[in-house]
C-alpha positions in Angstrom: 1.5 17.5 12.6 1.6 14.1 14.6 -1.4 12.9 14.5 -3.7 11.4 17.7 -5.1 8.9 16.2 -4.8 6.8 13.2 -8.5 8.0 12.6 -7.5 11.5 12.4 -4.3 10.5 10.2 -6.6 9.1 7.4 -9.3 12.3 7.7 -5.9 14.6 7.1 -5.4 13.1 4.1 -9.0 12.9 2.3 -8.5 13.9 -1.2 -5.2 12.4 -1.8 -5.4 9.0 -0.4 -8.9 6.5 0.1 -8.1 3.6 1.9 -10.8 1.0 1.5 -10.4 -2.3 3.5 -6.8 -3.7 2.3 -6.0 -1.8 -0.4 -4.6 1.7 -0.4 -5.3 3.9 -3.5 -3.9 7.2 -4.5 -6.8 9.4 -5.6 -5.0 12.6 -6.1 -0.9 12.1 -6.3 -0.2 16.3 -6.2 -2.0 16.3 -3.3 -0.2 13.4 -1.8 2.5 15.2 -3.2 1.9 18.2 -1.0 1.0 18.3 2.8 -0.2 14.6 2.8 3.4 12.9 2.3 4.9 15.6 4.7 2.2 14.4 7.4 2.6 10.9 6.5 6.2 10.7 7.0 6.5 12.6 9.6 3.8 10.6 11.4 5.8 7.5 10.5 8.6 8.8 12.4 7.6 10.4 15.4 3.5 9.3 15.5 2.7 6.7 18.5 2.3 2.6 17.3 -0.5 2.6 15.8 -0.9 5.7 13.9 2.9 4.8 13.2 2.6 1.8 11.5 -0.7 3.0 9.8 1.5 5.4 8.1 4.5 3.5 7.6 1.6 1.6 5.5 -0.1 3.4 3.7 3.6 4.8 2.2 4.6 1.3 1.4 1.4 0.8 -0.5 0.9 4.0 -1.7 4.7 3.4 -3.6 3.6 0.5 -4.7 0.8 2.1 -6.4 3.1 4.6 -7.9 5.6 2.3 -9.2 8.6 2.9 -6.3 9.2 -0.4 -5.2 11.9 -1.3 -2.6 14.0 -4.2 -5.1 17.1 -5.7 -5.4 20.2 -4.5 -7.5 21.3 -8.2 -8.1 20.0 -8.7 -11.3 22.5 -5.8 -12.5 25.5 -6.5 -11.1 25.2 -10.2 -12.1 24.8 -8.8 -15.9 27.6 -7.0 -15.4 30.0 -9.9 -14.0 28.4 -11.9 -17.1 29.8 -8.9 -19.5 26.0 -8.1 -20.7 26.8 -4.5 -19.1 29.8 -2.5 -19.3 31.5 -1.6 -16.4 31.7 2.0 -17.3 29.5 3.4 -14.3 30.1 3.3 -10.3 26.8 3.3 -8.3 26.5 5.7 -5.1 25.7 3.9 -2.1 24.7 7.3 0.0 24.1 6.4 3.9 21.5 8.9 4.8 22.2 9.7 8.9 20.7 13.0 9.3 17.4 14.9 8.4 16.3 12.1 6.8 13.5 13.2 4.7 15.2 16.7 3.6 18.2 14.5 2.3 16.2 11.8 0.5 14.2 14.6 -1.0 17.7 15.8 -2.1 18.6 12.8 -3.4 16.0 12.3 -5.6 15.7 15.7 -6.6 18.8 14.9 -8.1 18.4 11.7 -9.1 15.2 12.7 -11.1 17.2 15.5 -13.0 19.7 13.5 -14.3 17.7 10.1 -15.3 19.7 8.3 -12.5 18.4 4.8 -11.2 21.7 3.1 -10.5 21.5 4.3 -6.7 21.6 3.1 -3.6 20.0 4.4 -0.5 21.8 2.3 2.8 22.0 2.3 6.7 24.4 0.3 8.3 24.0 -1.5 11.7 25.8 0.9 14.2 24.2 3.9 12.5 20.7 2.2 12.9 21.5 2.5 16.9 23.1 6.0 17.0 20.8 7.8 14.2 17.7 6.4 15.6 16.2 4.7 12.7 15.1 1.2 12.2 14.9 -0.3 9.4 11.1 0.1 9.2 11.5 3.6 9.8 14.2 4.3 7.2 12.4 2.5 4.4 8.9 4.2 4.7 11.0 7.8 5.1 13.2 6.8 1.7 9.4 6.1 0.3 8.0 9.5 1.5 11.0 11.5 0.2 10.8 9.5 -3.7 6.9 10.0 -3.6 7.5 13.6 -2.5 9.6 14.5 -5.4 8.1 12.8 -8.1 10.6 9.7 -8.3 9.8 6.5 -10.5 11.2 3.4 -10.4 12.8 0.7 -8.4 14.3 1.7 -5.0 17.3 0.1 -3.8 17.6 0.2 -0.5 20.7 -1.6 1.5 21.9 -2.6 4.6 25.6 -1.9 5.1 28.3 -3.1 6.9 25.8 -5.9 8.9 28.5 -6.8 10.2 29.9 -9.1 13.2 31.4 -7.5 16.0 35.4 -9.0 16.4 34.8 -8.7 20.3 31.0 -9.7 20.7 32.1 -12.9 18.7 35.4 -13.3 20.6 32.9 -13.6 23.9 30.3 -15.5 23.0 30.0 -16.6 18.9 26.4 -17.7 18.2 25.2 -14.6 20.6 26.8 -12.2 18.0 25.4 -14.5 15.1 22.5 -14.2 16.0 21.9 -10.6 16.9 23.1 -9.6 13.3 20.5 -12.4 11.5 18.0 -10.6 13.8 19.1 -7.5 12.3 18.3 -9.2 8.7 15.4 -10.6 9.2 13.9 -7.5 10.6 15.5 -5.5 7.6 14.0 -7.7 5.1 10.7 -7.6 6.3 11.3 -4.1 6.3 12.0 -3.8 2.2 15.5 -3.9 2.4 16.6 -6.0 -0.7 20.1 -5.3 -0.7 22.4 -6.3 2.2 26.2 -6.2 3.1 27.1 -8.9 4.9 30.5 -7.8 7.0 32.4 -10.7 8.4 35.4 -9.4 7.6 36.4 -8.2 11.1 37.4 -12.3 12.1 40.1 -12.1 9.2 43.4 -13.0 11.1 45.8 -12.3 9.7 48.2 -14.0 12.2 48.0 -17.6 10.2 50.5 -18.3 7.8 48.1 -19.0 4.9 45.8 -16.8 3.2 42.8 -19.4 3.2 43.5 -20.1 6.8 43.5 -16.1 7.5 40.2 -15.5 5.6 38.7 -19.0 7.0 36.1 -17.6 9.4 35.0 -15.1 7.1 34.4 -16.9 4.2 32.6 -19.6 6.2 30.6 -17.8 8.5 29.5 -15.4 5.3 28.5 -18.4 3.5 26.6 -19.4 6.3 24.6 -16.0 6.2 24.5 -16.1 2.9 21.8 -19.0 2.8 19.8 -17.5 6.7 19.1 -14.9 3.7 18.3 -16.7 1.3 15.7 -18.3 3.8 14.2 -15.3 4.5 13.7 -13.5 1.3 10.5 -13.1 -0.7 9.1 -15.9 -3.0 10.0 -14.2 -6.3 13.6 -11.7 -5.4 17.7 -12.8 -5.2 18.6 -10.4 -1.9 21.7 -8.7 -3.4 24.6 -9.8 -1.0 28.0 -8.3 -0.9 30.9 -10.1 1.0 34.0 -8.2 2.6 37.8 -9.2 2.3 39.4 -6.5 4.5 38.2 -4.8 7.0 37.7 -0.3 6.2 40.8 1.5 7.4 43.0 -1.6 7.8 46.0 -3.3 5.5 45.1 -3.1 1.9 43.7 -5.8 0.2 45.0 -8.0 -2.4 44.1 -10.0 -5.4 45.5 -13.1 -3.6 43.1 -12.3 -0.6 40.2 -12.2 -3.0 41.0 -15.2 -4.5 41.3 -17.2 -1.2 38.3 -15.8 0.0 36.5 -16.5 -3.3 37.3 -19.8 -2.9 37.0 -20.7 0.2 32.9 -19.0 -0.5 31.9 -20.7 -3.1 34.0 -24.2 -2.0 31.2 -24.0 1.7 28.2 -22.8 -0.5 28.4 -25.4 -2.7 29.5 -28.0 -0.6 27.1 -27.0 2.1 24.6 -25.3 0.3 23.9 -26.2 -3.3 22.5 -24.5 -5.6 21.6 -21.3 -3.8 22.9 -17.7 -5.0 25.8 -16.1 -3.8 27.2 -12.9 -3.0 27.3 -10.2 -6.3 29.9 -8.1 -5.1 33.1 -7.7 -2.9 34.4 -5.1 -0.9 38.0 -4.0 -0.6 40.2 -2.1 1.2 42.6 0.7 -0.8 43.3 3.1 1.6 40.3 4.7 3.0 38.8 4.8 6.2 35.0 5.4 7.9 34.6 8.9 8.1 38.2 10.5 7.0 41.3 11.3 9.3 41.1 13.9 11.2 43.8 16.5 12.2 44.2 18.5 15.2 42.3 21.7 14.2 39.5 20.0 12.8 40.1 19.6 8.8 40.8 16.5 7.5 44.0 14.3 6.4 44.4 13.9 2.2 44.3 10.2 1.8 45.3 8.5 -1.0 43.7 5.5 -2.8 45.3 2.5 -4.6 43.6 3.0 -7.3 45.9 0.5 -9.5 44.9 -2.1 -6.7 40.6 -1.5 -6.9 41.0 -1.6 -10.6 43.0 -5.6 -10.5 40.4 -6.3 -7.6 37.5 -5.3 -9.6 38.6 -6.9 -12.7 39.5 -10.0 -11.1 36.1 -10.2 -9.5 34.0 -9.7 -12.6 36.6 -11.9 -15.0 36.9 -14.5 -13.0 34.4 -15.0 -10.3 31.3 -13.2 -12.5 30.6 -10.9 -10.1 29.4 -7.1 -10.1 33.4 -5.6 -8.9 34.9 -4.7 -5.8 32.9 -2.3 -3.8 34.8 0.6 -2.4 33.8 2.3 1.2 34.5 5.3 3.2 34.7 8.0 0.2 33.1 10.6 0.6 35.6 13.1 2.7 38.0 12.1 -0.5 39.2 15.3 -3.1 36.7 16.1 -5.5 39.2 15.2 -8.4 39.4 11.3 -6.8 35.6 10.3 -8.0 36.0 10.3 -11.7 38.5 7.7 -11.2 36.5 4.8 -9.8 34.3 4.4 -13.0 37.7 4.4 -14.5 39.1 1.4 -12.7 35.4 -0.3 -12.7 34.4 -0.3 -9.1 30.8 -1.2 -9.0 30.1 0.2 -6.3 31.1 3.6 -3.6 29.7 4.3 -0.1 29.3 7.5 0.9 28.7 8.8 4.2 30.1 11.2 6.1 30.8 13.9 4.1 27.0 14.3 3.6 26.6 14.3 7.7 29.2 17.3 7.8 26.9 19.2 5.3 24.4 19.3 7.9 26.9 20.3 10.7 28.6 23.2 8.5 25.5 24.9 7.7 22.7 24.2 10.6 22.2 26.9 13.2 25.3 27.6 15.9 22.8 27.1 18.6 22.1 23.6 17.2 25.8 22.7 16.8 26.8 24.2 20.2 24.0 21.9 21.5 25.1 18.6 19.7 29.0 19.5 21.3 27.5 19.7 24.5 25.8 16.5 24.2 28.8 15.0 23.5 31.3 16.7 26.0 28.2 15.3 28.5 27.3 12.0 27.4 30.4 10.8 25.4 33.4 12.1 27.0 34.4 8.4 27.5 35.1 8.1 24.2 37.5 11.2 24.2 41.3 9.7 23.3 44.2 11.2 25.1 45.5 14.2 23.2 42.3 14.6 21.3 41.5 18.4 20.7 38.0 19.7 20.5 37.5 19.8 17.1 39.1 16.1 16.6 37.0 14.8 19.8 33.6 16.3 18.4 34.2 15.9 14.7 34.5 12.1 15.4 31.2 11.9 17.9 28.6 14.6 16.6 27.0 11.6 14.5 26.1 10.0 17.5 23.6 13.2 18.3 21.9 12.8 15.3 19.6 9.9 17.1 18.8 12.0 20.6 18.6 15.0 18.8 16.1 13.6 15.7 13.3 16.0 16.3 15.4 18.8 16.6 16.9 18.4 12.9 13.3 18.0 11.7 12.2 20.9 12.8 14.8 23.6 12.1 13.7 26.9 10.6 12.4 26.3 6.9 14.9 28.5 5.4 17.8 26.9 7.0 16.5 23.7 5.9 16.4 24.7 2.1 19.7 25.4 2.3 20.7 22.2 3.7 18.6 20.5 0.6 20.0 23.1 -2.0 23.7 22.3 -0.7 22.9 18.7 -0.8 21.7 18.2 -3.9 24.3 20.1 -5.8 26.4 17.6 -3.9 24.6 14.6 -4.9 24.7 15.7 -8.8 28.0 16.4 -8.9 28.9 12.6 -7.6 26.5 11.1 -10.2 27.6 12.8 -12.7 31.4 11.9 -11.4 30.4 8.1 -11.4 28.0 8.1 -14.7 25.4 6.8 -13.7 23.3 10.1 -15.2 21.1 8.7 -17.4 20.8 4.5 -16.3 17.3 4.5 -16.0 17.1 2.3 -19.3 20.1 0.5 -18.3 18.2 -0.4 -15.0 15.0 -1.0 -16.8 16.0 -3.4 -18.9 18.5 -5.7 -16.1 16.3 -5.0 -13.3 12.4 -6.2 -12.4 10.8 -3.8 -9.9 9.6 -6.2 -7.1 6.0 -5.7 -6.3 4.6 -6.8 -2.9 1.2 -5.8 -1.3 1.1 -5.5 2.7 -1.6 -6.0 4.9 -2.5 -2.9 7.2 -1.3 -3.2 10.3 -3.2 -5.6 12.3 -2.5 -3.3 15.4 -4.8 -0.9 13.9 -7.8 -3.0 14.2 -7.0 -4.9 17.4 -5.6 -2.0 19.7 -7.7 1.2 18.0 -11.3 1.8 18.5 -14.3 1.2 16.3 -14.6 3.6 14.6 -10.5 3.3 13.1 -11.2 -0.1 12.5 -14.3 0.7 10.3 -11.8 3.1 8.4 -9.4 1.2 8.0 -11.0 -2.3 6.8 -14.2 -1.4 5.2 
């Protein structure tokens, strides 16, 4: 299916796509529906640069034509801290690792059934290295997949956890700085409207005061908070989310939130007037990335403070008018936890890993002796002292997902089905836990799909031949 050329990419797709100079039009969508988005996304993927970026184009506009623009949630969680929404709903911020397309398709699959919009789709910066997918690459896949199956509507797509590495910073502060706005800019460009900016990891809590401990964070978030708002679209709010306590660390507390709270809006304002802020806050309650794991492979029950993410919430919509407090690392959590989070008003759950073992429980043997070979070969390093099998490659295996990409997209088509059918009874299950079945009104009315038309790729015309060129711009 990859294509040689971007020439032969465009014939493949006669009938359901005409792409006459700058514009892309959709002449057939169930026949874009069919082979073309399957060719298209998979040339965006694996296809060479210029037949790459000619597809990664023609989804972008070919959403756009469809009405599946990549937006911003801001808009909704700031009606929401201004008490013109209820706080009755929690939305899903899935982080898709694996088999990309198959579980977008599942998402949305799901999504589509039950009239959910409230959803976010989200990558954060260490899985960008070890899954293989730059931003770029994971928007015009998330495209594919919502085009594939029908999907209508604004697509919120997020970068989590951009966050600043405690010993990169440690050894050399403006280095680490900047590699993470590099990260932003590139994700904007990319479509992603939504970002999680994760300072949270220079919290010290070795200073007696609470503004002294949650100094660096609140400053230096403030400070990415406007590099954002440089960089954003004439016309879209970039929904930003701050951090108070680092995933898997003490708990947080009211008091922390209101020091860092603060301390944000005391540098924005001073610093910055006049520019947006964050709509959301992350906590931690007693979770951590990707569960515990015991000896023989199954994980540790962990319990939430629930009572806690309900005060931290409240306190951040009541009195600082913002979305909630945004809870991460919950998807390995009992089945009977996720009714509670609408309960106690969190605007907001990431979900990962639980999704990622999904693939690993049901794909082939062969595949899953192959991943824990990769690992016993290229990440023994990272095996700690005591550390069984099942512990050691339970907490690696994610980091094959990147090396072994083609490999995931091309297992057998029944096994593959599976995958999707067990995944999207997943994914309706959580939306249905945290209501947000049926907020495609609710999302309509708060939210303004963003509409922006690309150029093709100006590699097409200066490295292709003439003949590609004529296709593409006449």
């Amino acid at each position: 299916m990859t294509e040689s050329s971007a020439d032969a990419l465009l014939k493949a797709l006669q009938g359901a796509i005409e792409v006459s100079g700058e514009t892309v039009n959709v002449v057939n969508e169930q026949a874009l529906r069919g082979e073309a988005v399957d060719r298209l996304v998979w040339n965006a993927v694996f296809g060479d640069g210029v037949v790459r970026d000619v597809a990664r184009w023609i989804l972008w506009e070919a959403g756009q034509a469809l009405g599946i623009c990549p937006s911003s949630i801001h808009d909704l969680y700031m009606a929401r801290g201004a008490g013109q929404v209820r706080p009755t709903f929690t939305v899903p911020a899935i982080n898709v690792r694996g088999m990309a397309y198959t579980t977008g398709r599942a998402i949305f699959r799901a999504a589509r059934r039950l009239n959910v919009s409230a959803l976010l789709l989200e990558i954060a910066r260490s899985e960008i290295g070890y899954t293989g997918q730059r931003p770029a690459e994971y928007v015009a896949v998330m495209l594919g997949a919502a085009i594939k199956e029908g999907f209508r509507g604004p697509l919120f797509i997020q970068g989590d956890h951009f966050q600043i590495s405690a010993r990169g910073y440690k050894s050399d502060p403006e280095k680490e700085i900047g590699a993470v706005k590099d990260l932003m800019k590139e994700a904007i460009e990319a479509g992603f409207y939504n970002l999680d900016i994760d300072t949270s990891t220079l919290v010290d809590l070795d200073h007696p005061t609470l503004d002294e401990q949650q100094r660096t964070n609140y400053e230096l978030c403030a400070r990415l908070t406007a590099y954002v708002r440089e960089l954003e679209p004439e016309g879209i709010n970039v929904s930003l989310g701050g951090e108070i306590g680092e995933v898997g660390g003490k708990n947080s507390t009211v008091e922390e939130l209101h020091a860092f709270m603060q301390g944000y809006n005391r540098t924005l304002t001073g610093i910055y007037p006049g520019l947006p802020g964050i709509s959301k806050i992350s906590v931690q309650t007693g979770t951590s990335h990707g569960g515990v794991v015991l000896p023989d492979g199954t994980l540790a029950q962990v319990k939430v403070d629930f009572d806690a993410l309900a005060r931290l919430s409240r306190v951040a919509r009541e009195k600082y008018h913002l979305g909630g407090a945004v809870q991460h690392g919950a998807s390995t959590l009992p089945e009977s936890a996720f009714g509670k989070f609408p309960e106690c008003e969190t605007v907001e759950i990431h979900l990962a890993t639980g999704f990622q073992n999904t693939l690993f429980e049901l794909c082939p043997e062969e595949l899953r002796q192959e991943a824990f070979e990769y690992c016993n070969t290229h990440l023994s390093n990272e095996r700690k002292t005591g550390q069984t099998d099942e512990q050691f490659f339970y907490s690696t295996r994610k980091k094959t997902l990147g090396p072994m990409k083609a490999r995931w997209w091309n297992l057998p088509a029944e096994v593959e089905n599976e995958i999707g059918r067990a995944l999207e009874q997943r994914f309706a299950f959580l939306f249905e836990q945290l209501r947000v079945n049926n907020t495609r009104d609710l999302v309509a009315r708060t939210v303004t799909p963003f509409r922006l038309h690309r150029p093709r790729p100006q590699a097409a015309v200066e490295h292709a031949g003439l003949e590609i060129a004529h296709d593409l711009s006449d």
